[in-house]
N, C-alpha and C positions, 0 to 999 in steps of 0.2 A: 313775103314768104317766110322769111327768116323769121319776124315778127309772132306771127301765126305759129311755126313749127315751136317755138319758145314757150308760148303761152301754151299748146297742146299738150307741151311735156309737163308743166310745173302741172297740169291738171291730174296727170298722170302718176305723177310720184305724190300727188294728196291723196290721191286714192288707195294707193297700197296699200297703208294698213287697216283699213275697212274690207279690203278685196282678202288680207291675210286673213283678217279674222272671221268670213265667210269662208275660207278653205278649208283653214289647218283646225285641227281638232281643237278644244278648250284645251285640254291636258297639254298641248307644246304651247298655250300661251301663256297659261296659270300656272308657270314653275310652283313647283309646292301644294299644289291642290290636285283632288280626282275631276274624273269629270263632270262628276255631280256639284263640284264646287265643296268638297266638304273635305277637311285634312284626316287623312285615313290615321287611325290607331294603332299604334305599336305597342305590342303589350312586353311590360318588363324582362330582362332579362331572370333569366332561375337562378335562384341563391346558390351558389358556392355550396359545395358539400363541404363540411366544417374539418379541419386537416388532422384535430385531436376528438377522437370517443372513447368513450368508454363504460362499465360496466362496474357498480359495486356492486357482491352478493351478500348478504346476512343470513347463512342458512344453518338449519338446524338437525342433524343427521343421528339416526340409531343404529348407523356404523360408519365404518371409514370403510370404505373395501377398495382396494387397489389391483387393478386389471385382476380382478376375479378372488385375489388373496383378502379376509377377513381381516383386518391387521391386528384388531385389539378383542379377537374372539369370541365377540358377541354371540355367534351363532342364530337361533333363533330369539333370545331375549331381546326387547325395549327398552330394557330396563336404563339403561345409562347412555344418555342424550349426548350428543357433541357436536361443538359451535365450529364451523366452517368457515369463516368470513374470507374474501378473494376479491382481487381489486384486477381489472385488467383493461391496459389501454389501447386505443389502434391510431394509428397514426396515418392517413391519407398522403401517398407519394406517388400517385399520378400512376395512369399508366394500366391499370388495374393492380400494382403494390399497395401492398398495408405492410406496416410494420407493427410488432407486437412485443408487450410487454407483460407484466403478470406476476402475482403474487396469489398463494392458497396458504391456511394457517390450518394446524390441528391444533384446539385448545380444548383440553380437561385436564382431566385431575386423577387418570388414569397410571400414573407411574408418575417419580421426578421425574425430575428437565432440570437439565445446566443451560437453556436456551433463554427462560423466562417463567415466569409466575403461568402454571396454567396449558405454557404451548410447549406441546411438545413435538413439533414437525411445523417447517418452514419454507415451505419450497418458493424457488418462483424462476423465473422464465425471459427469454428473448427470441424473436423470431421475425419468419417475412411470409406472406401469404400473399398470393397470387390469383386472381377473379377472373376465368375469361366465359361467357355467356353464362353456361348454366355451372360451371367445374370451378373448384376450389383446391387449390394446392397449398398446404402450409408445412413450414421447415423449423421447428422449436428445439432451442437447447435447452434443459434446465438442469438446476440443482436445487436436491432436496436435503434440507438439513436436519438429522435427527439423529438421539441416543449417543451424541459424540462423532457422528458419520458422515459422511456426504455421499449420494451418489447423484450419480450425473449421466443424465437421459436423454438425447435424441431422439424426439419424434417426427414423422412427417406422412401425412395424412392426405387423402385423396377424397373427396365430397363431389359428388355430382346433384342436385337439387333439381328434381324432376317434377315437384310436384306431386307426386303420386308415393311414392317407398323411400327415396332419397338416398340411394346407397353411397358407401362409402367402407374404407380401403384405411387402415392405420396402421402402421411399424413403431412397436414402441421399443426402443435399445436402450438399452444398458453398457455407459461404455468405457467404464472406470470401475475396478476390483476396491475400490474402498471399504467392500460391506462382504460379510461374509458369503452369500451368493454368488454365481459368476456372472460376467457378462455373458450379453445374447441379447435374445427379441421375443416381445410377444406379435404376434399376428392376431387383426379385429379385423373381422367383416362385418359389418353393420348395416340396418336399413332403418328410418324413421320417418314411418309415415305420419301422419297428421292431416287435423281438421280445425273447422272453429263450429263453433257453438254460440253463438252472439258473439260476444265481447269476448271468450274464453277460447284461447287456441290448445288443443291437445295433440299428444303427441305419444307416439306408441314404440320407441324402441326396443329394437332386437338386436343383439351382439351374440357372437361366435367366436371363440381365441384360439391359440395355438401357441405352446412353449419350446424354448430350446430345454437345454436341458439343464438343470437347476436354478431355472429363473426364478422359479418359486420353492425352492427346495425340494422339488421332486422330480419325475420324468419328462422327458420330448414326451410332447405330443397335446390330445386336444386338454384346455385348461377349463372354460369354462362358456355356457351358454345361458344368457339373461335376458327377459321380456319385461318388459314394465310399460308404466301410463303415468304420463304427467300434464300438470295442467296451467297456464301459465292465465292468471288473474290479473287485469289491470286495475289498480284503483287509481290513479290519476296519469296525465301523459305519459310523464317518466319514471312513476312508480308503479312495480308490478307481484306479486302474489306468485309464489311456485310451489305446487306441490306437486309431488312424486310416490309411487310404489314402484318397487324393482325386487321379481322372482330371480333369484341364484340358482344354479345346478352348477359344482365345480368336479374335478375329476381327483378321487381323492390320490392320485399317484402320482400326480401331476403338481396339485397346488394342495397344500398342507391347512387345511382347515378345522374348525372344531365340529362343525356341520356344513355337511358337502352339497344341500339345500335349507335354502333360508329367507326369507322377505329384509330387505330394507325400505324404510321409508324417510323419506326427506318434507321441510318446511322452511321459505325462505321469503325474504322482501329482497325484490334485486335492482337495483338503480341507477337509470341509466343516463348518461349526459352527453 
């Protein structure tokens, strides 16, 4: 009996793994494989957003106008072109933060300059901006350097991105007596709707302002209201084509102009990495 029960058993434990692999699925015996037998595909993880961007512009402008002020009184004339170039970087810190950097130049030949051959206004900038689904919040300090002056601006800006009108919400302040003006703020409400046109995205801003009172050397109240269409042109990945027209109406009590309606138009290559 003993004999028998012995040899019963050793028959028994040969059998188990032919009896497993009649039971259990292929997939618990083929660690590593489906159960077609075929090793399923993983597709690569997504590149890393890059932690520095940024933006050169090369533009070409027939005015300078600052939150509604004419600076160099153009008026309705063309006549006298001026170079714009602006360098601005964004810095990826997690989180939906960006940090910001920045620099704009005024270069002609409009008045001296103790500043440089050519530029007569220098500004540039620091700041944090904040992403969370469709809403943008940004917080900039700057200083602008000109005619022997500094002043120094706190902005911070509100963008919602709908898709549709894109409004948004701007405080621009003033917050250092350096310049004969007072401190204060201007008020923008804004909307930029937009489309594309094959390759070509345009874009149709609308601004609304509001003065304290001799921000621009003249009265509280509304400063100015401007529509324009601009048109952004790719010619290759990172290079891109911008052109602009922008209608002015300012309020002549408010912001001291040489004509209180006027067109600007802009021309630029803007570069982006």
């Amino acid at each position: 009996m003993k004999s028998n029960l012995t040899s019963f058993t050793s028959k028994n434990l040969r059998m188990l793994p032919a009896l497993a692999a009649f039971l259990l699925p292929a997939s618990l015996i083929q660690a590593g494989t489906t159960s077609t037998g075929k090793v399923p595909v993983v597709p690569p993880p997504a590149p890393a957003n890059p932690f520095v961007t940024g933006t050169l512009s090369l533009t070409m402008d027939t005015h300078f106008v600052s939150y509604g002020q004419d600076i160099w009184a153009a008026g309705n004339s063309w006549n006298d072109p001026l170079f714009h170039p602006s360098l601005e970087l964004n810095f990826d810190l997690g989180g939906g933060f960006t940090g910001i950097i920045g620099t704009w130049w005024d270069v002609n030949d409009n008045a001296s300059t103790n500043i440089g051959t050519y530029i007569q206004e220098i500004d540039v900038w620091a700041g944090v901006a904040y992403t969370m689904d469709k809403w943008k919040f940004s917080l900039l300090y700057q200083q602008w350097y000109y005619a022997s002056q500094t002043e120094q601006i706190v902005d911070f800006k509100v963008a919602y991105s709908d898709g549709l009108i894109n409004p948004s919400f701007q405080v621009h302040g003033r917050v250092a007596d350096g310049i004969p003006l007072d401190t204060g703020a201007v008020f923008i409400l804004g909307v930029n709707p937009g489309t594309k046109v094959g390759p070509v995205s345009l874009s149709f801003p609308v601004q609304v302002s509001f003065d304290t009172d001799n921000f621009h050397g003249g009265d509280a109240g509304f400063g100015f209201v401007s529509a324009g269409v601009s048109a952004s042109i790719p010619l290759s990945k990172h290079v891109g084509l911008g052109l602009g027209v922008t209608y002015y109406h300012t309020n002549d009590s408010v912001i001291v102009n040489p004509d209180s309606d006027f067109v600007t138009g802009t021309a630029g290559i803007n570069i982006s990495f």
